[in-house]
Structures are given as structure tokens and as C-alpha cells.
N, C-alpha and C positions, 0 to 999 in steps of 0.2 A: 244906529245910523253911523256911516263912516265918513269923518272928515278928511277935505285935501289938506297941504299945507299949510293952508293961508285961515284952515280953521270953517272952508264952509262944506258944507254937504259932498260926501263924491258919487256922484254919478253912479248909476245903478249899471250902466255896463262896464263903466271901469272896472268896478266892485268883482263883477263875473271873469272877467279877463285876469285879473291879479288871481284871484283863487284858481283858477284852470294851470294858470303854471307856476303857483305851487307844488300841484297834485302831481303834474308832471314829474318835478325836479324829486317828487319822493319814490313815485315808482319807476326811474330809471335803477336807483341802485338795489331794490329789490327785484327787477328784471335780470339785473346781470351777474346778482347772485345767484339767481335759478338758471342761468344759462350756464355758470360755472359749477354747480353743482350738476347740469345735465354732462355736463362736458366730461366730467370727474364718472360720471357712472357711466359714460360712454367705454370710457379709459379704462375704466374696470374690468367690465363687460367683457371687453375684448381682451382682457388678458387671459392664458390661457392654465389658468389655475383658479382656486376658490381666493374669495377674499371676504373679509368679515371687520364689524368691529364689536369690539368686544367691553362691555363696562368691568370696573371691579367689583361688581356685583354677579359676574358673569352669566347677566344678560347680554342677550344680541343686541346689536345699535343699527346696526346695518350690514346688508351683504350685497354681493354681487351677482347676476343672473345665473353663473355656471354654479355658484352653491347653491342658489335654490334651486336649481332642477337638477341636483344630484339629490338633493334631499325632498323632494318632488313637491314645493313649496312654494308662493309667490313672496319676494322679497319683504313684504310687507307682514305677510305672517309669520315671520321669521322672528321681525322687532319684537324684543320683550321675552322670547323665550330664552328659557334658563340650559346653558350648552349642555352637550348630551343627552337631551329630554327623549329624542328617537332612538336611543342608545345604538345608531350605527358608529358611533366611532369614541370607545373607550379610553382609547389612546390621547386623543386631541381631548379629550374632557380633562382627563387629568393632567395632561400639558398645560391647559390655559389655568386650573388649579395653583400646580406649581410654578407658572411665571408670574401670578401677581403675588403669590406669594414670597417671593423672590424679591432680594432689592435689584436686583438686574433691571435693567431700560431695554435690554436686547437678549434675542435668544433665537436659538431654532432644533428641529427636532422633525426624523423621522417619522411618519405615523401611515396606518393604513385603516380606510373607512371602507364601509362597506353602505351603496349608493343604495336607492328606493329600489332599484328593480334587483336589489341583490348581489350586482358585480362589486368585488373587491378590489379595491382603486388605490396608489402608495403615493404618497405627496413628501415632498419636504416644506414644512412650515416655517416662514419668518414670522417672528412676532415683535414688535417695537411700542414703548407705551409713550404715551403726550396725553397733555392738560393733568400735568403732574400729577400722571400714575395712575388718575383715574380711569384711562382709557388707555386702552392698545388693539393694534392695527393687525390682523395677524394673515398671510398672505400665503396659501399652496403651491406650491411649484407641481405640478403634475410628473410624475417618473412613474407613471404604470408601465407606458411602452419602455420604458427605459429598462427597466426591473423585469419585465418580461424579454427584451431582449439578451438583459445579464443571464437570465435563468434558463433563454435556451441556450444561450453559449455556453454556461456552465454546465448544463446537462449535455450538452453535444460534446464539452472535451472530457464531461465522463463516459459518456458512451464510448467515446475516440478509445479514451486509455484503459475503459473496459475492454474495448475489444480488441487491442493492442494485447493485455495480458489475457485474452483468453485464445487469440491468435499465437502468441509467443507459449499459452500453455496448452494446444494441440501442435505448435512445430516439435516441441519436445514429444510429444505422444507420438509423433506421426515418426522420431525417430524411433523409437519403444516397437512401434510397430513394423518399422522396417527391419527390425531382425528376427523379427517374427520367420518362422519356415515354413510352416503348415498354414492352407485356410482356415482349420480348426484353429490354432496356435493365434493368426492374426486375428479372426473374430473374437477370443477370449480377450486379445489386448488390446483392442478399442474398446470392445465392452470396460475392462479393467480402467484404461486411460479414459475416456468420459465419466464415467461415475467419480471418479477420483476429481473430477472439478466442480458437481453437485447436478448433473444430467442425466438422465438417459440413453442410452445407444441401441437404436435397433437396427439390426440388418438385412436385407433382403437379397435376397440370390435368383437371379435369371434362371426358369426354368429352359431345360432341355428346346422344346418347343416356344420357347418365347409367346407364352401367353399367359405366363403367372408369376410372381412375383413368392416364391417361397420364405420363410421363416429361416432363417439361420441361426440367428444369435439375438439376445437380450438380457435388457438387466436389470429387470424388476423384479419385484421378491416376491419369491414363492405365494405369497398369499393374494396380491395381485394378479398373481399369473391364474389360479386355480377360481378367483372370481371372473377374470374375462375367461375362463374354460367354461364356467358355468353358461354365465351370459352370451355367449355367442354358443352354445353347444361343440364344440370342437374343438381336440385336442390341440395344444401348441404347437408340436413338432409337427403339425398337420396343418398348421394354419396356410392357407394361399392367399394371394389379393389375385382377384381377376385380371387382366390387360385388357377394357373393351378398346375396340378398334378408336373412338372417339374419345373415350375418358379421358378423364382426368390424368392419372397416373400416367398410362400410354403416352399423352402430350407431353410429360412433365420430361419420360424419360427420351423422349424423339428430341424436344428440345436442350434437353442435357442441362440446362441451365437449374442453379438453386435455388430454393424460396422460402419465403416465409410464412406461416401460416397456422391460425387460430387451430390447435390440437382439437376440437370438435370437428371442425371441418375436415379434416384428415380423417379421423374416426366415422365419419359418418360417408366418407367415400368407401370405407373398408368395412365396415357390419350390413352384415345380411340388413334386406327392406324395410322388413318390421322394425327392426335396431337402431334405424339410423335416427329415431326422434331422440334417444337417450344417449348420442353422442357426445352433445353438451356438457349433459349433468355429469355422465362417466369420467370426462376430462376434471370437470373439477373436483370429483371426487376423490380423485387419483395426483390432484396438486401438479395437473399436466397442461399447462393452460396456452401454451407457445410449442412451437415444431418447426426445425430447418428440415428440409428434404435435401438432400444432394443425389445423385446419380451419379455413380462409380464409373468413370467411362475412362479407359485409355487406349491410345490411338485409335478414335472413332466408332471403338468397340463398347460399349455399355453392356456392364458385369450382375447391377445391380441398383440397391439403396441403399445411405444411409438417413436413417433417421435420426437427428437429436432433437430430445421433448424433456421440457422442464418448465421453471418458473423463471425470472427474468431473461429470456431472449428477446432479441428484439432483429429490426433488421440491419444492425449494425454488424450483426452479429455473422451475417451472410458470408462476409469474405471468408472473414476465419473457417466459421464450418467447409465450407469451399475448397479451399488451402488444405486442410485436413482429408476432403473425401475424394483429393485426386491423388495425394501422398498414402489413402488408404487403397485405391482402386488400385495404385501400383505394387504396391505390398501383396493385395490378392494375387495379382499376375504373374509377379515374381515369384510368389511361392508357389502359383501353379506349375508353373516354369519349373521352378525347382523340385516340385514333387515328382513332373516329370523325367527331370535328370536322373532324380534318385531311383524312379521305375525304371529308367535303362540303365543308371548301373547296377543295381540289384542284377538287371535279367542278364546283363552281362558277364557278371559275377554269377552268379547261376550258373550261364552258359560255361565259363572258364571253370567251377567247381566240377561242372558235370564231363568236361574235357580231360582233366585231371582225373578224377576218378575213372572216366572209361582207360584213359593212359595208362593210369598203375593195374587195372586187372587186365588191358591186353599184354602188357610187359609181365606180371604173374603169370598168364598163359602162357607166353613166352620161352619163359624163363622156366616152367614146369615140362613146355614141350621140350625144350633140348637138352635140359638136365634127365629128363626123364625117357624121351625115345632115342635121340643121339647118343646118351650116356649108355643107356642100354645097347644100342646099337653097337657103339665103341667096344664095349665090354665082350659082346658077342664074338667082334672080326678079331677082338687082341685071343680070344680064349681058342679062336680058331687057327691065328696065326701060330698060337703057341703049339698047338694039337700039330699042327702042320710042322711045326720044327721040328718036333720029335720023328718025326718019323723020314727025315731026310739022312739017305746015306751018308755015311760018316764019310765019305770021301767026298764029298762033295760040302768041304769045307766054307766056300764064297757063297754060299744059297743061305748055311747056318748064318755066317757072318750080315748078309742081306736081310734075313726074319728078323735078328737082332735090332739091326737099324729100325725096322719097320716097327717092332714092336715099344721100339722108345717113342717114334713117331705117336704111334696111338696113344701111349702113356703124354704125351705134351697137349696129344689134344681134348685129353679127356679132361686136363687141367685146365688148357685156354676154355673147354665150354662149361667146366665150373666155375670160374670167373666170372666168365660173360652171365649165366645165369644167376651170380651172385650179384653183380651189376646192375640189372634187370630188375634185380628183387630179392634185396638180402633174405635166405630162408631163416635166419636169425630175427629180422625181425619180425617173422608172421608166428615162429613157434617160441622166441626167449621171450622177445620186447623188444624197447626202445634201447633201455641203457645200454644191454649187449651191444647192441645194433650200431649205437654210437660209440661203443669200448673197440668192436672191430673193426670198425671205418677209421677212425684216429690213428690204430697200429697199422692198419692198409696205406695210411695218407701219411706216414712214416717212414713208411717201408720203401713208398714209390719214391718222395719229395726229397728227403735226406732231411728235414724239416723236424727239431727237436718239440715235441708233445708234450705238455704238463694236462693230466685229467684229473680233474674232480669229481666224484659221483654218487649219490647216495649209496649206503648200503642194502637198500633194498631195491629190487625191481620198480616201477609205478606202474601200477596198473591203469590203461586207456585207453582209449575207442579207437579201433585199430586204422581210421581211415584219418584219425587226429595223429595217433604216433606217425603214421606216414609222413604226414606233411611236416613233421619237425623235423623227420628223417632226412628228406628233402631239402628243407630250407639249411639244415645244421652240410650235407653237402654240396648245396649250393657256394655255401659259404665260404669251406676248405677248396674248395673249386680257385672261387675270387682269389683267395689268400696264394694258391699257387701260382696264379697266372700274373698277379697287378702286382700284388702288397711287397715284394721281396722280401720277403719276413726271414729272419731264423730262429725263430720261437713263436709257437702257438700254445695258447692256454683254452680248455672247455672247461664248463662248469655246467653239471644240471641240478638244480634244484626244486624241492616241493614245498614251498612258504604257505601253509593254510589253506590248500588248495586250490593255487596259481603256482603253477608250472613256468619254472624261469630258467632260458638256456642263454648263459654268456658265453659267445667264443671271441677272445682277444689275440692279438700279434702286435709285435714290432717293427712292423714294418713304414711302409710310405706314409700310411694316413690317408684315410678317405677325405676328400673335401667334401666342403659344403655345397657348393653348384654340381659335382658327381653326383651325390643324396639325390640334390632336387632335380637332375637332367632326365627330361622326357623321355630321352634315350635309355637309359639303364634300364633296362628288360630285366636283368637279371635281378636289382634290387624291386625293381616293377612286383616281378611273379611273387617273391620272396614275403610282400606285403599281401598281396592279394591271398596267396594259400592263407596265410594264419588270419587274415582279417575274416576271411568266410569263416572262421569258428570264432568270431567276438575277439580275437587277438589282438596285439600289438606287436612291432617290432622297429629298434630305433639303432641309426648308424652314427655311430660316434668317431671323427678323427682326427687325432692332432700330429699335423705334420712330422713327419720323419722320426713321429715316437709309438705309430702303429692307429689300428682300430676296434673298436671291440661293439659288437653286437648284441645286441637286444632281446631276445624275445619273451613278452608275457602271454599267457594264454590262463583263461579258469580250467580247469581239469575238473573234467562231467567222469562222470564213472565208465569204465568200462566195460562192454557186454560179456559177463560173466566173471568179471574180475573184481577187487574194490576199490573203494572210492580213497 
């Protein structure tokens, strides 16, 4: 029974009233501890990282919704497990290890777990202990995106500066190639300059008819090459790609742009039908698992392909190849170009070799005909004039005196058309030789000039092909020619010599000096011819002058044997 103050009974609804808010006044502060604890896991919840607490026993105490559903768990089942028991994250077990073992209050530390469905996830953890040490709070900062964004930016400024240096090492190739002269010559040196960076290079050449793509060049080794001979049946230097009107290739080269693309697919556009399922496996067999294509086009003309196929390409790698197969398309061109310079000057030189020789045998004709029927002829009227004097009356004194005159006449001209047919065509040098040929020209070019002559010359003959002696014959008078008319010289010096068989003729003077802009003036025909006769037998010849102290010329030539002479 409950008493009021005064000590008598209290009322039974008093009694119920007093008790009722009691009860009250106890579960308000147990309400608003649960309201603060919800408020606390709300807080949590939403933050966007794991959070956990952890005993030094290291059991769980508690966690947050985004760790249990990384680790595919309700919060609840979490309590009381011992860390790392799912072993997705090795890292953080031994983390919370070494912080209680630690006298540290504070710590933190990279780590990466790996979540229930697998994905591998990178946090930076805080960890803080309270209720002295027993406990610590430990809190994930989430950096996947972040660490995935480092990692493609680091892989994009490797790509960058990979292909910076594989750009910067086909511009050096691409010069390598620019001096290339032949398409033969430039195929070997992109073949040469890609492999030399760990690639392949294949090349393909425009057929005639623009419907196939022929085989030029590559640079896979022999025993490669001899298994795709097998597997495809057909030889290499035989291999074609087709051009279908719609294809692949066709499109690639209409549109001239380069690409990148899986080395099976490539291969299985190029192997016969049955072939194409082992396009694949062939690529990886061959450690060929990537291919830029380029199209060799310059000024709107498309020449060809190139292919590079290896193992890390990518399409970063586009430009660069790019850059390379229009510095290669220009190299083909140029060298076309220049093949074809060099077919007209050949045929030109041909044509000036075969002018030159019909020259010297119509001047031999010549020089045979008037040495030979006017000399005779000559011979005849003097032998007649003579017959004729005799027999003129001795009184008729002025007729004798007049035969006389006439007969010196015929005597000058039997000499001017020995000349002229020596002129023509020293008979010296078709029956002595060279050296004669040049011993008599020298005293001839003495005799006329007033021009003091130093000769040097072997003691023997050389024996050699008599359409070679000519041209030395030629240019060694060409040369006394210059010397008379330009050089003002008063001393000329010849030398011929036989070094191991190279034929070397210097003629020097003292005179003016040949310049350098004379040497190179388009003009000078005369040093023009002088180059062209000895260069058509593989010669040389070089003008050397120094002012007002004279010039001395050049010539090397190999010396072939002579037809019926020795070597």
C-alpha cells in the first residue's frame, strides 16, 4: 500500500498516474539515443566509402551499408567476424594487424579489395582508436575512379610518348629512305628501317591493270615465308590480293585513309575461302597479332601498301605509320622519276656514243677516201705533168718554167690532203696506238702553237680497244685545243700512265686557270663532250684550276683488254 504525506493510504489512481511518468521520463533518453544512433548510421551510409569498427580483438563491431554490400553481407552479419575471414582484402587484414599493434592512435594506408562480385576496388583507409585502444574506427576513402583515371592518363602519356618515339624513329627512316634511288633499293630500306624498330613491313605494289595488289617486299624469315608458301599453296613472289570492286582493300585504298586492325582480319580478307577460318590461329602463331595499313598515295595517285604487323601496336600508333607511308609513297615516286631520268640519260648517252662512233668511221672513210683516191689521183697528174715536161722544146723556156710551178703546186697539195686526212684520222693511231698518236699530236701542237711541250710516257705501247684509244685520242685533243685558244699558257706538260690497270692521262699548263663556275657552266660543251666520251666506258675525268698558275686535267679510265692485243 502507498502512503501520501500525511501517512494515510494514496489513492489507487494517483498510484497509476505517478508510475506512468516515470516510464515516460526513462524512455525519452533511450529514444533519443536510438534516434542518435540512427542519425550516426544515416551519416554513415551516406558517405561514400567503407566504414567499419573494429575491436582489438579484431573483430567487426560495426559497419556501414556500402561495406556490406561490397562484401555482399547485412550489417549484422558482419558483427563478430574476425577481419579477412572472406579473404578479399589481404592488404586491409594486415593493416588492422599492424595498427593495434602499433602504439599509434592514428594511421592510414593504401589498400586494394576485391568486392563479392569480383571487381577490384582501391581505397585509402583512415584509422583512429578510442575507449583506450580498445577500439578503432577505420574509414575507406574510395579512389578507384581516381586510380583508374591516373592509369588512363598514364597509359595515354605512354602511348603519347611511345608514339612520339616511334614517329620520331620512322622520320629518321623515312630520311634513310629518301635516298634511297631505286624502288628495289627503297623497298629493301623500309623493309631494313622497320624491322630495325621490332616490326614488320610489307609492301604492295599497284598492278598494271589496277585490280591486284602484288607482293613487292617483306621481312619475315625464310621459314615463315616457306610455311605461309605451303599454306596458302603459292609461291611469294607470286602472291596477289584481289581488288573486289566492293571489298575491303578496294575501300581502304579509294579512301586512302590508314587503319588499324586485328592481323587475323587482315589475313582472312587475303587467304583463299577455305583459309580464312585459320586466319586467327596463323596470326598468333606468327606473334602478329596488330596491322597498320597505309596506302602510298601521292598527288591523288595511289601506288600501293604498306603494311606494318607486330606485337604492340595500337592506334596511337596511326599517325606515325601515316607520316612514314606518305614520306615512303614519295621516295617510290622519286625514284621512279629518277629511274626514269636515268633511262633517258642512258638512251641519251647511247644515242651521243653511237653519234660518235658513226663520226669517227665516216671521218676514217674520209680520211681513207682522200688519202687514198685524191693522193692517187694527185700522184697520177704530178707523174703526168712530169712526162709532160720532158718532152717540151727546149726553146720554149716559160712552159718548162710554168710545169715547175704546177708541179710544186701538186707537191703542197698532196701535203695539205695528208694533213687533212691525218686530221680526220691519225693513221698512227689505227696502225701504232695511242701513245704514238699522242707523241705526234704533242710535236704537231708544237709545231703550230710555238707552245713549249714536256712528255711523259711509258716505255711500252698499251695495248686497247681501239674505239677506247679513240676517245682518249679525242678528249687528250680536245684538251690542247682549250689550252690553245683560253689558257694562254707557255708550257704544257702530258703524262700517260698504266697504274694496275687504270689508264691515267694528265695534261697540265700554266696558264689562266680554269674556274670553278667554267667546270660547272651548262655551257661548256666542250668540257660537256669531254665527260660524256670517257664516262660511256665507266671513266672519270676532273678540271682542276688555280688562277693565273694554269690547269691540269684528269683522266681515269679501267683498261679492258684489247681485241687482239694485251691486257
Amino acid at each position: 500500500m502507498a502512503l501520501d504525506q500525511k501517512g494515510s493510504p494514496r489513492d489507487s489512481d494517483d498510484l497509476g498516474v505517478g508510475a506512468s511518468r516515470d516510464s515516460t521520463a526513462r524512455e525519452q533518453p533511450v529514444e533519443a539515443l536510438q534516434q542518435a544512433r540512427d542519425q550516426l548510421q544515416a551519416v554513415l551510409d551516406a558517405i561514400p566509402g567503407i566504414v567499419s569498427w573494429i575491436g582489438a580483438d579484431l573483430r567487426y563491431l560495426g559497419c556501414n551499408r556500402r561495406l556490406a554490400e561490397a562484401l555482399n553481407l547485412s550489417p549484422e552479419a558482419l558483427v563478430g567476424r574476425e577481419v579477412g575471414f572472406l579473404g578479399t582484402s589481404p592488404e586491409l587484414a594486415a593493416f588492422v594487424r599492424e595498427f593495434f599493434a602499433s602504439p599509434a592512435r592514428e594511421a592510414s594506408r593504401g589498400i586494394a579489395s576485391r568486392e563479392a562480385q569480383g571487381a577490384l576496388r582501391h581505397y585509402l583507409v583512415v584509422a583512429r582508436k578510442y575507449q583506450q585502444d580498445r577500439v578503432a574506427v577505420f574509414v575507406g576513402i574510395d579512389l578507384t575512379e581516381r586510380k583508374r583515371a591516373e592509369e588512363a592518363l598514364r597509359h595515354s602519356l605512354e602511348e603519347t610518348a611511345r608514339g612520339q618515339r616511334l614517329l620520331l624513329a620512322l622520320s629518321q627512316a623515312a630520311q634513310a629512305v629518301q635516298r634511297a634511288r631505286s624502288p628495289d633499293e627503297v623497298h629493301r630500306v623500309i623493309g631494313d628501317e622497320v624491322a630495325r624498330l621490332g616490326y614488320h613491313a610489307t609492301l604492295f605494289t599497284l598492278t598494271d591493270d589496277r585490280a591486284h595488289l602484288a607482293l613487292s617486299h617483306h621481312t619475315f624469315e625464310p621459314a615463315i615465308v616457306r610455311a605461309a608458301e605451303k599454306v596458302a599453296g603459292i609461291a611469294v613472289q607470286d602472291f596477289r590480293l584481289p581488288l573486289a570492286p566492293a571489298g575491303f582493300l578496294q575501300r581502304l585504298l579509294a579512301e586512302g585513309e590508314t587503319i588499324f586492325r586485328p592481323t587475323g582480319e587482315i589475313l582472312a580478307a587475303a587467304l583463299p575461302g577455305p583459309l580464312r577460318s585459320l586466319a586467327d590461329r596463323l596470326a598468333d602463331r606468327l606473334d602478329l597479332q596488330q596491322s597498320i595499313l597505309a596506302p602510298l598515295t601521292v598527288g591523288g595517285q595511289t601506288y600501293g601498301l604498306l603494311v606494318v604487323t607486330g606485337i604492340g601496336l595500337t592506334e596511337a600508333d596511326v599517325p606515325a605509320v601515316t607520316a612514314f607511308a606518305n614520306q615512303t609513297a614519295v621516295a617510290l615516286e622519286n625514284a621512279r622519276l629518277y629511274a626514269q631520268v636515268r633511262a633517258g640519260e642512258e638512251q641519251l648517252r647511247s644515242l651521243a656514243s653511237y653519234l660518235q662512233t658513226a663520226r669517227e668511221e665516216e671521218r676514217s672513210h674520209i680520211a681513207r677516201e682522200i688519202h687514198d683516191e685524191l693522193g692517187q689521183a694527185l700522184t697520177a697528174l704530178k707523174m703526168d705533168l712530169s712526162w709532160l715536161a720532158q718532152r717540151l722544146p727546149t726553146d720554149q723556156s716559160h712552159l718548162a718554167e710554168k710545169t715547175g710551178v704546177m708541179s710544186d703546186l701538186i707537191d703542197s697539195i698532196v701535203q695539205t690532203v695528208r694533213r687533212v686526212a691525218t686530221e680526220l684520222r691519225p693513221g698512227l693511231l689505227d696502225h701504232v696506238g695511242l701513245t704514238a698518236a699522242i707523241e705526234w699530236q704533242i710535236q704537231e701542237f708544237a709545231e703550230r702553237t710555238g707552245i713549249a711541250c714536256d712528255l711523259y710516257l711509258g716505255e711500252e705501247e698499251l695495248a686497247l680497244d681501239a674505239d677506247l684509244a679513240t676517245a682518249i685520242f679525242r678528249i687528250f685533243q680536245e684538251t690542247l685545243t682549250n689550252v690553245a685558244r683560253h689558257a694562254g699558257a707557255t708550257k704544257v706538260g702530258v703524262e700517260l700512265q698504266d697504274r694496275s690497270g687504270e689508264l691515267v692521262l694528265i695534261v697540265w699548263d700554266n696558264g689562266r686557270g680554269l674556274t670553278e663556275s667554267q667546270v660547272r657552266d651548262p655551257r661548256s660543251l666542250g668540257l660537256l663532250g669531254m665527260r660524256e666520251r670517257i664516262r660511256a666506258w665507266g671513266g672519270d675525268i676532273t678540271f682542276q684550276g688555280v688562277q693565273e698558275r694554269g690547269t691540269t686535267v684528269t683522266l681515269r679510265v679501267r683498261r679492258p683488254s684489247a681485241r687482239g692485243g694485251r691486257q
